[in-house]
N, C-alpha and C positions, 0 to 999 in steps of 0.2 A: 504494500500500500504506500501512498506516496504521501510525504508528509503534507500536501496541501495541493491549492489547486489552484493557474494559472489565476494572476489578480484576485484572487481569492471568489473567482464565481462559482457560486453553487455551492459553497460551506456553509453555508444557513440552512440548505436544506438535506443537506448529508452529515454534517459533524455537531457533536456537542457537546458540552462541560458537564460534569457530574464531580464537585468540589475540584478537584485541582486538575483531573484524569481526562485527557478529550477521546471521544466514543465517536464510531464511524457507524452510522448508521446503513445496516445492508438490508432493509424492509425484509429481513429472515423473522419467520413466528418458530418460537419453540417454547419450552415449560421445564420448570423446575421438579420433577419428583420428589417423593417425601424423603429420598436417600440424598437430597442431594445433589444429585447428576441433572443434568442440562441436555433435552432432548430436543435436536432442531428438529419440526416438522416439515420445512419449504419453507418457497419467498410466500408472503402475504397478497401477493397478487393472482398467483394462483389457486389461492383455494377457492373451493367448489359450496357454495351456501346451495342447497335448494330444499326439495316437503322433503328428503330425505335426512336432510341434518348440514353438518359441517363436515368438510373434509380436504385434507390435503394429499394433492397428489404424487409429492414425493412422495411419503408414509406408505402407500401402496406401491408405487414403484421399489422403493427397499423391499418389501416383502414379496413381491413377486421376485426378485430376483433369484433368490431363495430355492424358488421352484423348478424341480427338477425338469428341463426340456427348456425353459427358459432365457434364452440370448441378451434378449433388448427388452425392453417395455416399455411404454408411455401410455399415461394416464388422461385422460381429459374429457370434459364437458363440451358435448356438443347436440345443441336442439335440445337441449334439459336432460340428457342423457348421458351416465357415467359408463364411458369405454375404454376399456384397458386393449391396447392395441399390442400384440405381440411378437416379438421377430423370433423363431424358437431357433434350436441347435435339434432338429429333426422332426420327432412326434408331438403335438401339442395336447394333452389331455384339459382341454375347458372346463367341465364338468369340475376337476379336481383343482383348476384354476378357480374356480368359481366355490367354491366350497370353503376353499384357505383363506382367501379374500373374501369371506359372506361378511366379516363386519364392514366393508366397503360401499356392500348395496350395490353393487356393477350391474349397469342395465345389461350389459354385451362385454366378451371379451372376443377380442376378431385377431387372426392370424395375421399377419402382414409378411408379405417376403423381407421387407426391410424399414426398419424404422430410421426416416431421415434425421444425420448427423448436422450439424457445426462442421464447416469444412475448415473452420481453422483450429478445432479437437477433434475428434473421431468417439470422445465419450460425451459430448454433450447436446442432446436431441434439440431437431430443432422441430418447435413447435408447431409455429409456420407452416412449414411441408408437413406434419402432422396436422393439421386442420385442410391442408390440400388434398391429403388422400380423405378425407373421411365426406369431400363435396361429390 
């Protein structure tokens, strides 16, 4: 991180003082458990409010990863609809997708041959061409 920012545009609404210590704001949500530990959820932008509850979509992309048969995955709201889009490492069992993820509430999970990347990382989905395949 860099310690500031040309003529200082844009530090009022990314940085900020907490007694003497300055804080970089990265719009990331996560919570405190009773042990302690600091569990990031996602950015705040991306979570999902609808009649189903609240949800973030990292949270289920970490735990699909999990699953066996499972490559890639992205998570996202589209038409009010929660779909876990899949790229797998051969056979896809849904059903068993769908089961492990039942606290998620997934309207659909859909196979994709490939979930598009960030061509400047190869790990970080891009969303964008994730909302183009789902048109």
């Amino acid at each position: 991180m860099l310690k500031g920012y040309l003529h200082s545009e844009g530090e009022g609404e990314t940085k900020f003082d907490v007694d003497t210590e300055r804080w970089h704001r990265t719009w990331d949500a996560g919570f405190i458990d009773d042990r302690g530990r600091l569990w990031l959820v996602g950015r705040s932008s991306a979570r999902i409010k609808d009649d189903k509850g609240m949800l973030y979509p990292f949270t289920v992309e970490c735990a699909a990863q999990f699953i066996e048969g499972v490559r890639r995955n992205a998570m996202v709201s589209h038409q009010g609809r929660r779909i876990l889009l899949v790229e797998t490492n051969g056979s896809l069992e849904r059903d068993r997708i769908s089961t492990e993820l039942a606290w998620a509430k997934l309207d659909e999970v859909r196979a994709v041959k490939q979930i598009p990347v960030d061509t400047r990382h190869n790990a970080k989905v891009d969303y964008t061409r994730v909302h183009d395949l789902l048109r």
